[in-house]
N, C-alpha and C positions, 0 to 999 in steps of 0.2 A: 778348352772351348772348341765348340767343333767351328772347323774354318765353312764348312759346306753350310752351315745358318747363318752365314754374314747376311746375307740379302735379304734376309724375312724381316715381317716384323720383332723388332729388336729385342724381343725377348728377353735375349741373352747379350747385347751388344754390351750392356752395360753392367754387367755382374761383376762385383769386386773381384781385385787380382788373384786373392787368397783360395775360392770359390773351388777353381778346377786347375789348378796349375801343381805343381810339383816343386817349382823353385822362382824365387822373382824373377829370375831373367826369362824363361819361357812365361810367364803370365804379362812381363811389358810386350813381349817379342809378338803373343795372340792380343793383345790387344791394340798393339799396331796395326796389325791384318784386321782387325775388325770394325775400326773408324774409316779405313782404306782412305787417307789422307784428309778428310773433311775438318770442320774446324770443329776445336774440339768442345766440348759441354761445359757449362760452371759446376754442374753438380757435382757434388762430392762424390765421385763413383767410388771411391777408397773405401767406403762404409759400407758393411753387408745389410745390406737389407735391399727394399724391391725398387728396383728403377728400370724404367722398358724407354723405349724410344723410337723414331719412324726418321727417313730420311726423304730428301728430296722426290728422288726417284721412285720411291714406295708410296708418297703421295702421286707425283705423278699418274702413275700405273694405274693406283688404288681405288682414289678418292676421287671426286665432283667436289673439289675446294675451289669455292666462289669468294669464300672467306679466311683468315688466319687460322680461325677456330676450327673449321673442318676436319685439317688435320689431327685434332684430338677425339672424329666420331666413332672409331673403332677401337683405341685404349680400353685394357678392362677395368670395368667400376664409373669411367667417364662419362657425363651426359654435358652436353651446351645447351642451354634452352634458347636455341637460335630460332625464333619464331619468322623470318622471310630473312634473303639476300641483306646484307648490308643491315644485318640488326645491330643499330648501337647504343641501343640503352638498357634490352634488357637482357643478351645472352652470357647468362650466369655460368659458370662451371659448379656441377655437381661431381663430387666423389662420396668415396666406399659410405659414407657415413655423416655425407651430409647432403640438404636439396639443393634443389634449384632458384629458394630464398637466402640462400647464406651465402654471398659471393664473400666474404671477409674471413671465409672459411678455406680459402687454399691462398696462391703466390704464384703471378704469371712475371715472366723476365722475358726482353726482348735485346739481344746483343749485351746482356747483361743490365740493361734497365728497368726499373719495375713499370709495369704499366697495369698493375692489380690497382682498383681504384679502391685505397680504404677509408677513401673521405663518411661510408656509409657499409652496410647491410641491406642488400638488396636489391630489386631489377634494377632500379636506377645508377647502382654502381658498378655496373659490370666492367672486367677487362677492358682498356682501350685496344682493343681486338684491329681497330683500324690501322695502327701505326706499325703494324707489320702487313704484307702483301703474299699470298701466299705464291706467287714466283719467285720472292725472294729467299724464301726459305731453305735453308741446308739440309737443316736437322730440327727435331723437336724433341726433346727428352723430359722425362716425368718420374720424378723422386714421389712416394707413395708415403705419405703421413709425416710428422714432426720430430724424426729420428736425428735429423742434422741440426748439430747447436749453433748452426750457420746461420739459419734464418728463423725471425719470430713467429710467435706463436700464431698466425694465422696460416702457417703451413700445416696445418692440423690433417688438413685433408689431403691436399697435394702441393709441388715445387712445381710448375712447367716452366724451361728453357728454350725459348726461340733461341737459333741460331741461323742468323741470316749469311749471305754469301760475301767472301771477299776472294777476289782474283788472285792468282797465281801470274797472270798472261790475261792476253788484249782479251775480251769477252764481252758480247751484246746478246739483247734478249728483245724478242718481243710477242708477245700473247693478247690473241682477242677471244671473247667470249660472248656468248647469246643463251640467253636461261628464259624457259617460257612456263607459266604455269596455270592450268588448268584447273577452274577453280569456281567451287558451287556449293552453296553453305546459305541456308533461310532464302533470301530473297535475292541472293547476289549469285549470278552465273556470267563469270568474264573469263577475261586470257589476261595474265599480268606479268610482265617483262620484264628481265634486265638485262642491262649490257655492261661489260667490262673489256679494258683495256689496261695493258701495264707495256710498261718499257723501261730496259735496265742497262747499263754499258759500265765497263771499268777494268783499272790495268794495273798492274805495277811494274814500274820501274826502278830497278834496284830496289833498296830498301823503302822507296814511298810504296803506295800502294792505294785505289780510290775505287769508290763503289757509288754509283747511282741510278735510282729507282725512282719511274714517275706511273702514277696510275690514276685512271679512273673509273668509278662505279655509280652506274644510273639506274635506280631498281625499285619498282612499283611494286608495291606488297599486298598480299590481299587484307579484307579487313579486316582487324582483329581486334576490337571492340564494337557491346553492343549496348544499347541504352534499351534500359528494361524496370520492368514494374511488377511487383506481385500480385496476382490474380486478387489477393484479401487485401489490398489497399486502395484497391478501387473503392469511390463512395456513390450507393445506387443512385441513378440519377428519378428525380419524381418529376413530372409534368413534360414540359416538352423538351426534348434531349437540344435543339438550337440552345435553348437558354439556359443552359448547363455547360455548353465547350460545344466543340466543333466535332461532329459524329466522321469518324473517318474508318474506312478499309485498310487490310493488308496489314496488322498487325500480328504476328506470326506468335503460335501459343507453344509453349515448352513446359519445361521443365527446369530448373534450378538444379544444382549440386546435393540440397539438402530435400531432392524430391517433391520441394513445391512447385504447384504451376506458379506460370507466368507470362509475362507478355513479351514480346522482342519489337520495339519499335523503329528502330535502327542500326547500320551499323558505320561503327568510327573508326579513326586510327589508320585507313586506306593510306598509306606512307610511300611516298615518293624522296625518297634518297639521293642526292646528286655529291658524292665525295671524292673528294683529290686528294691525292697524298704524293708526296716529295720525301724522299730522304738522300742523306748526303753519308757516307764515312772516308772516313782519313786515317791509313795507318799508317805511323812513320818509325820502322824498327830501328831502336837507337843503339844496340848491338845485337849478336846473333841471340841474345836470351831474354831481350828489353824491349818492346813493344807500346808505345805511345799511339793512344787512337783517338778516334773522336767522331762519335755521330750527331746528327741534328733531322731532327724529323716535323714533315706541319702537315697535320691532318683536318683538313674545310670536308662541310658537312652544310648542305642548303636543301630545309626541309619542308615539306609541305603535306600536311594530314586533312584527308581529304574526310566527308563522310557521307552518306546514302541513306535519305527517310524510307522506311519501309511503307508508310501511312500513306493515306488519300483524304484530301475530301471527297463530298459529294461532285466536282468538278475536275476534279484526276491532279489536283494539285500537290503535289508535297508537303505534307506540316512537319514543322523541327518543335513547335515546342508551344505551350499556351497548355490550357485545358482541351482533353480530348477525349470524345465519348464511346467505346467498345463494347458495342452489345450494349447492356441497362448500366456500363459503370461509368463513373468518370474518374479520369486521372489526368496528373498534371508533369508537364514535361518542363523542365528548365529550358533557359537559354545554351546551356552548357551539355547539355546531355546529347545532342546530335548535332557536332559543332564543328570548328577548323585548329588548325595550328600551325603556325612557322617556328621555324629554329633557324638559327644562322649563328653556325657554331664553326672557329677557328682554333685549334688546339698542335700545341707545340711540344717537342721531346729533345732535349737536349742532352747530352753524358761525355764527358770527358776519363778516359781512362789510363793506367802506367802500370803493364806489365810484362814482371819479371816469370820467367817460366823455363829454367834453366833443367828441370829435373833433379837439379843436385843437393845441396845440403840448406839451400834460404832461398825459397821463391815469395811473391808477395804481386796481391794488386791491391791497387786503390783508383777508387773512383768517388766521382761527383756527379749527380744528373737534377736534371730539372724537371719536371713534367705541367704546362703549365695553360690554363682557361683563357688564352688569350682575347678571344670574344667568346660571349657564351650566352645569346641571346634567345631568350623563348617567347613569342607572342600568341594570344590567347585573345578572342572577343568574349565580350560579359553580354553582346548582343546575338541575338535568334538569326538564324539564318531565315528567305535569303538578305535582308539586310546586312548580315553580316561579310557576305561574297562581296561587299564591295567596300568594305570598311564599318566604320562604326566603331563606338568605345570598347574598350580592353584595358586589359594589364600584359605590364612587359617582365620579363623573370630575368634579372641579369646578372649569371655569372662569373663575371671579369673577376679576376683575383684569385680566384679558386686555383689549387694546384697543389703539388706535394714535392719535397726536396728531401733525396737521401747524397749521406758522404758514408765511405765504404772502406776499412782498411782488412784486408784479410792476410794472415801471411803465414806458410808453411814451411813447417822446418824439420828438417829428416836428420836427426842425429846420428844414424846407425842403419843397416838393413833390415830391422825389427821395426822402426818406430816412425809413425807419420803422427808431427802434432801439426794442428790446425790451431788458429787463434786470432781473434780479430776483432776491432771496434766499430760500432753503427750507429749511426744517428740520424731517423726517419722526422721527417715534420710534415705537418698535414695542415692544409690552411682550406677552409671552407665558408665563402662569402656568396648569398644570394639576396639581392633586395628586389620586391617586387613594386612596381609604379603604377597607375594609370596612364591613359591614355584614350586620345579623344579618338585615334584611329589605330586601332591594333595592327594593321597592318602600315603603315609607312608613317605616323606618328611616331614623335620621342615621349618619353618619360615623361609626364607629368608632374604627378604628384606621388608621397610614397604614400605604399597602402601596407607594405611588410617586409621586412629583412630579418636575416638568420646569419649566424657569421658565428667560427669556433676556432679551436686551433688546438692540434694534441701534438706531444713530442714524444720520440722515444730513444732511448740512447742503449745500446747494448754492449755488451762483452762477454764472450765465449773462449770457449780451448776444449777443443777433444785432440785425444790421442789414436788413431789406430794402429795395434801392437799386432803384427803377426809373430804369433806365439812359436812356431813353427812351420811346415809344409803345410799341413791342415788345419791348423786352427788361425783363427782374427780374430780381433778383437776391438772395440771400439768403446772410450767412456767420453762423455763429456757433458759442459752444464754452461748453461746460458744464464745471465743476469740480466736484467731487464729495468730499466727507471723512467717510468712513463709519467707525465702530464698532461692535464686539458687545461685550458686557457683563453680567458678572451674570449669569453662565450658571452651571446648577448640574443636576445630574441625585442624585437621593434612591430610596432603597429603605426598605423598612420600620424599618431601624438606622441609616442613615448615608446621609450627604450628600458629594456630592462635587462642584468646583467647577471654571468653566472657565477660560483664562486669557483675557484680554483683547485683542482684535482690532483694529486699526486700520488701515487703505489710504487712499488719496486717487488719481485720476482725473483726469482731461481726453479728454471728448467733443467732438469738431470737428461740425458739422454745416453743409450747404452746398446748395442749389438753385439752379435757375437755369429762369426761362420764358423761350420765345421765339413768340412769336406770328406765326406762318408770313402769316395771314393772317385776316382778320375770324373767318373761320368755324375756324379749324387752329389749333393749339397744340400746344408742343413743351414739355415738361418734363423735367428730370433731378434726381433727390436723390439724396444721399448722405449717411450719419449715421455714427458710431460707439457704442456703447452699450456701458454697465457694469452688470449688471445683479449685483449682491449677492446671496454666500447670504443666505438669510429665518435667524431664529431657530431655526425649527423644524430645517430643513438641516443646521446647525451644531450642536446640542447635543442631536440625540437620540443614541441609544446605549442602553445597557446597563450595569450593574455585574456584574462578576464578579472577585472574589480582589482585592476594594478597588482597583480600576483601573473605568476604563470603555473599553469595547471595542464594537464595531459602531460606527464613528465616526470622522469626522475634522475635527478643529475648525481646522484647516488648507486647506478646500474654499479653492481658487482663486473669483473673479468668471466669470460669464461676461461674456467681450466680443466683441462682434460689429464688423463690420462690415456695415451695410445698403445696397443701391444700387439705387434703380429710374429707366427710361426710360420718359416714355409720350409719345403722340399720342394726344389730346382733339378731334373733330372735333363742331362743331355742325352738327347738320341741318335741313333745316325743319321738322322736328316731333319732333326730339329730340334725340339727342347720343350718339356712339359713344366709347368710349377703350378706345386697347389700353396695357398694362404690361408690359416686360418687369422684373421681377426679379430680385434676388441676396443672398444673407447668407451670410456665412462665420463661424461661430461657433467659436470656441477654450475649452476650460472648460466646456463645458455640464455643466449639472447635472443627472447621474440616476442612481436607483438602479442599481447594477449588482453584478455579480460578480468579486471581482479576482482572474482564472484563476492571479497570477504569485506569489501566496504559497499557503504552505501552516502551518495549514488556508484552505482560502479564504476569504473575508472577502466578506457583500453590506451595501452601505451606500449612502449619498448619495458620489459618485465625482463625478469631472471627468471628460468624456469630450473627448479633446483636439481635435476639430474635427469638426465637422460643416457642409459647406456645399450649399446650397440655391439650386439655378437654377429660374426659373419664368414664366411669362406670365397674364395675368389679361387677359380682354376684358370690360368692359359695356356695355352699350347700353338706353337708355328712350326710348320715343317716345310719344306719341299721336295719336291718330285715326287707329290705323293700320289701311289697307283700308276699315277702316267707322268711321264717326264716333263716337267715346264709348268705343273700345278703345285704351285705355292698353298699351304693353308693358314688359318690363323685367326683361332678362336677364344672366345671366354665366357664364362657364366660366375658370375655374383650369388650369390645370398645374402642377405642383412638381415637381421631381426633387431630392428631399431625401438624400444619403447620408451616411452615420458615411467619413470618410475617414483619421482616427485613431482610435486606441484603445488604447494600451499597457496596460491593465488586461485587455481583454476581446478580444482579437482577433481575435476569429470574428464581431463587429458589422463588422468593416471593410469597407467595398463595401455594405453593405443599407443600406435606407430607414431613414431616421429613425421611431421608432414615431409612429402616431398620425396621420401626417403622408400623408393619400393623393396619388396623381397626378396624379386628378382630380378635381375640382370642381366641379357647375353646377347653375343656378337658372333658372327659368322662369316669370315670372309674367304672365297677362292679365286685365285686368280692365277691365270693361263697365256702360259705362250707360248704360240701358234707360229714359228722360225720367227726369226728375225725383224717382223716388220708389224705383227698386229700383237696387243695385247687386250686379253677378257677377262672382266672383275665381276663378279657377282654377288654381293652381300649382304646378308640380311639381320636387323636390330631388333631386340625386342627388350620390354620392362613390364614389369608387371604392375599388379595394384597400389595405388597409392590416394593421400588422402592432402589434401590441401590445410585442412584446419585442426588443431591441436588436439580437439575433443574427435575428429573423425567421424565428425556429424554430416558430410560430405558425402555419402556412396554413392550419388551418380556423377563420376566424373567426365564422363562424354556430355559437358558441358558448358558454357560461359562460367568462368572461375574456375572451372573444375578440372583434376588433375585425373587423367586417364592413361588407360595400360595400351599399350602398343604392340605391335607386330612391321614394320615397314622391310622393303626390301629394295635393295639399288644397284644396278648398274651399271657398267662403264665398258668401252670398246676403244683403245685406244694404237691409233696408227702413224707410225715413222716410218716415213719415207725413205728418210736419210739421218745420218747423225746429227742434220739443222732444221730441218722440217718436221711436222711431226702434227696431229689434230685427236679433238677426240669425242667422242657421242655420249652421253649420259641418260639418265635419269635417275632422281630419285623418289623416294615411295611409289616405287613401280606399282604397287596391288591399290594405292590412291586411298590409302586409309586416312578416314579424318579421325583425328587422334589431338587433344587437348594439354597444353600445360599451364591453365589460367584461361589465356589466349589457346585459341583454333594455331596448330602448326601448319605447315605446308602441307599441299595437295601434290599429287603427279605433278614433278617440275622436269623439264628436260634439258640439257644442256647440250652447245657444241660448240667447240674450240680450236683456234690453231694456233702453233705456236710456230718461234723461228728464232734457234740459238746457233748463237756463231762464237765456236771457241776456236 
């Protein structure tokens, strides 16, 4: 491993021992030198196959992270659909192979706890991205597909590892931030703001050792919904347009996804974010190879969705909603369609851990954590604005209960200097309660009366063992296989009178999982994996639906798993000042799970479907180097390709042959960054994705638009200045060219950002 690419992006930080070394003790010896004391990763780096990573200070330098997520913007294959500062509900992780709808498709860890939310599929379950800070942050590493029989099958697409900071010695932090964004789209042209502040301190004393982190994020988002109507659903109006609806201006005419016109008569979802976060760790080493820790994290979230009529009457007033007459047509606007919203959300992270990490012949951790909806309140008016600005009837959406609990035993054992076995048992539980009420004031009214509740519960219990064998100097090798015994339980779907209940699910699995390195030569490596995955309906998948005529309908508590097959090849080439790898890929999925339309009954039914195969050929290149051309230019790039298609479909088969949604062709990233002696550093980097399509059949092609999924081009930079080893600030912006660029929702416009920060070690 070359020592001169420690600092880049990690390309290679994380490449198995076997990869470029010549004998174990020089491959622990460079892998020493290459974590350069940090704390170390959960992932199984022993496994050849592709795992990259980013550290502290390469965020620093790099990135405009306002968020946890940031840090994953320039990974190759990676996309967050981070629609503004402080998005927490819908920024999904995309990888090689799946969109930006399938969050139940990868696995985020933070200090080793899960906070991938697999209560669901979809924007509403994303990452709890909050409960980490990106100050906090050490390290980020990223395991590429479901090669490790470590973790279930929802690692299909990727493993992400936060690794937050613990102290060696006394250490304080403190960081402000100012983000402004410039922003003009239909009828809306403002400036929308946020501010951040975080502050961190912590010591160890002999064997204890403590870490705490407080922050907070205040951040105004521009709109990103729009209430809207098809130009053919207007009905013409006859006689005098008064006595038809309210003739109004200023409703702005487009275009749709699917190239119909249409009308835009407002916009919603204007989100004002105010989040605190608190976390606490304890680590108390109970000999020099026995480590007892323990974090507690509470993330508050007070929310307020603003929204903005586009419309007039004849007297310049704003209409939200009634009959409204546009030229000869008339249409009709809900109470709900240009509307408001609170959230007042307190959510909790608990995890207790015991490890052993001796190196030698029996290491093992075990953990327990909690993750848990402590308050989870969402209020909505069923009344028109402005009525509604000051109260009026509503429903309230209350999440209390909701949460998931995993307990964790992993333990390795090195029989010999040939053999690492891995082996361990897991038991995930998912609990999912929401009841919705009335209420005479949706704004500071209680509950009511009930008008709907949802509530499920799935479990899963696994057991695994691989072996990694290094065969020799050059070859590894890697087998193992995961079992899996999953349940759903205690499902139940409620309306204002009556309750009705699900019946009870059970399956059980086996995952193979297998690698194999071959080290061509000092500088060359040759890897190949192959996994299979099971990846479970979530709660939400299985037991939404409907009541109608005392049955439930929109639903099928019968969805199939999806299971994959995963396989990538690659060649890893070390250079003298950095490191290239090309991947080629493959997945064949059977079962995926998406909403769709089942064309082959009548009436037709859209629901959560099995879509019976979808497979996915691809190639990924990276490459990081430094000092390239000129001294103090780091590079560090990657381009994607995917050819993703639906190749079955008996529900829907007009999806057959088109691109999987979500899923574009291409992929690629570009970053260079430069230092200028000692005291300034410059980042320049630019993102881009190609065509993609929002809906199954790909009936979608104008995606520069409300719903619609559009191809991008952005570019961002950063200038960052240390004074000294404790002071330090820095300038940003991103989508420097201001491109408006779509994923459902409008993304960010030109945002700018400036920071200071003040570390005292």
């Amino acid at each position: 491993m070359n020592r001169r690419s420690t600092a880049t992006f990690a390309l290679v930080t994380l490449l198995p021992v076997a990869a470029t070394a010549a004998d174990a003790d020089t491959a622990t010896r460079l892998d020493t030198v290459d974590v350069r004391g940090l704390q170390p990763t959960s992932l199984p780096t022993q496994i050849p196959t592709t795992t990259e990573g980013i550290t502290a200070v390469e965020i620093d330098e790099r990135i405009n992270a306002t968020d946890s997520e940031d840090a994953l913007k320039y990974f190759p294959s990676l996309l967050v659909r981070k629609r503004y500062i402080g998005d927490y509900d819908h920024a999904v992780l995309a990888t090689r192979a799946s969109g930006t709808g399938n969050s139940a498709r990868s696995l985020v860890f933070a200090d080793g706890i899960q906070i991938s939310n697999l209560l669901g599929n979809g924007a509403t379950f994303t990452p709890r991205w909050g409960l980490v800070t990106p100050e906090e942050i050490e390290r980020v590493d990223v395991l590429y597909g479901p090669f490790s029989a470590a973790y279930a099958g929802n690692s299909v697409g990727a493993v992400v590892d936060y690794v937050t900071r613990m102290p060696q010695a006394f250490e304080a932090h403190v960081k402000a931030g100012w983000y402004s964004q410039n922003y003009s789209l239909y009828r809306t042209d403002d400036t929308f703001d946020a501010w951040h502040t975080s502050a961190s301190i912590g010591d160890r004393q002999g064997r204890f050792a403590w870490w705490l982190n407080l922050s907070r994020l205040d951040s105004e988002s521009q709109p990103i919904g729009f209430a809207n109507r098809l130009v053919s659903a207007g009905t013409p109006v006859t006689g005098a347009p008064g006595a038809a609806g309210t003739p109004v201006d200023g409703a702005v005419a487009g275009r749709n996804p699917r190239e119909q016109p249409w009308w835009l008569f407002g916009a919603t979802s204007q989100t004002n974010t105010v989040q605190d976060h608190a976390k606490i760790k304890l680590a108390y080493d109970v000999a020099d190879d026995l480590r007892a820790s323990v974090v507690a994290a509470q993330w508050e979230n007070d929310v307020f969705r603003d929204s903005q009529s586009f419309i007039e009457d004849a007297a310049g007033n704003p209409v939200y909603a009634g009959n409204v007459v546009v030229g000869a047509d008339r249409y009709t606007l809900a109470p709900t369609d240009i509307s408001l919203q609170r959230a007042d959300l307190r959510h909790r992270m608990i995890g207790a851990t015991l490890k052993r990490a001796s190196g030698g012949t029996f290491d093992y951790t075990l953990s327990a954590s909690r993750y848990d909806y402590a308050r989870d309140l969402v209020r909505s008016p069923t009344v028109a604005r402005p009525l509604a600005d000051a109260g009026g009837a509503g429903r309230i959406a209350n999440g209390d209960g909701t949460g998931w609990d995993a307990v964790w035993f992993a333990a390795t054992w090195r029989p010999n200097a040939a053999h690492v076995v891995d082996a361990g048992v897991q038991r995930d539980a998912y609990a999912l309660r929401t009841a919705v009420s009335t209420t005479s004031d949706w704004i500071r009214g209680r509950a009511e009366a009930p008008f709907s509740a949802f509530r499920g519960d799935t479990d899963l219990t696994s057991f695994y063992a691989q072996d990694t064998w290094r065969m020799d100097a050059r070859w590894t090798a890697t087998l193992g296989v995961r079992y899996e015994d999953w349940s759903a339980h205690d499902g139940a779907l409620a309306d204002a009178s009556r309750t009705l209940r699900f019946a009870r699910r059970d399956e059980t699995d086996a995952s193979p999982k297998a690698a194999l390195a071959w080290a061509v030569a000092d500088d060359w490596t040759v890897k190949a994996s192959l996994g299979r995955s099971v990846r479970y309906p979530t709660v939400s998948e299985l037991f939404q639906g409907s009541i109608s005529a005392d049955a439930i309908v929109n639903n099928d508590p019968n969805l199939k798993p999806e299971r994959a097959w995963t396989a990538e090849l690659s060649s890893v080439h070390e250079l003298e000042r950095g490191s290239l790898r090309a991947t080629v890929f493959a997945e064949r999925t059977r079962d995926a799970l998406y909403s769709q339309t089942n064309v082959t009954v009548t009436p037709t039914v859209t629901n959560i479907q099995n879509v019976d195969r979808i497979e996915t050929r691809g190639l990924e290149l990276a490459y990081a180097a430094q000092g390239v051309g000129v001294e103090g230019l780091d590079l560090l790039g990657s381009v994607t390709f995917a050819d993703s298609i639906i190749r079955e479909n008996a529900n829907f088969p007009a999806s057959v042959g088109k691109w999987q949604p979500r899923v574009p062709r291409w992929r690629a990233n570009l970053v260079g960054t430069y230092r200028a002696g000692a005291h300034w550093t410059y980042t320049l980097a630019a993102r881009y994705s190609g065509k993609q399509f929002n809906t199954l059949d790909n009936a979608d092609p104008n995606g520069a638009s409300y719903t619609g999924v559009s191809d991008f081009f952005v570019v961002d930079a950063r200038a960052r200045f240390a004074l000294d080893e404790r002071w330090s600030g820095s300038v940003g912006v991103d989508n420097l060219n201001n491109r408006e660029y779509w994923n459902f929702h409008p993304y960010p416009q030109r945002t700018w950002s400036v920071e200071v920060r003040y570390d005292y070690r």
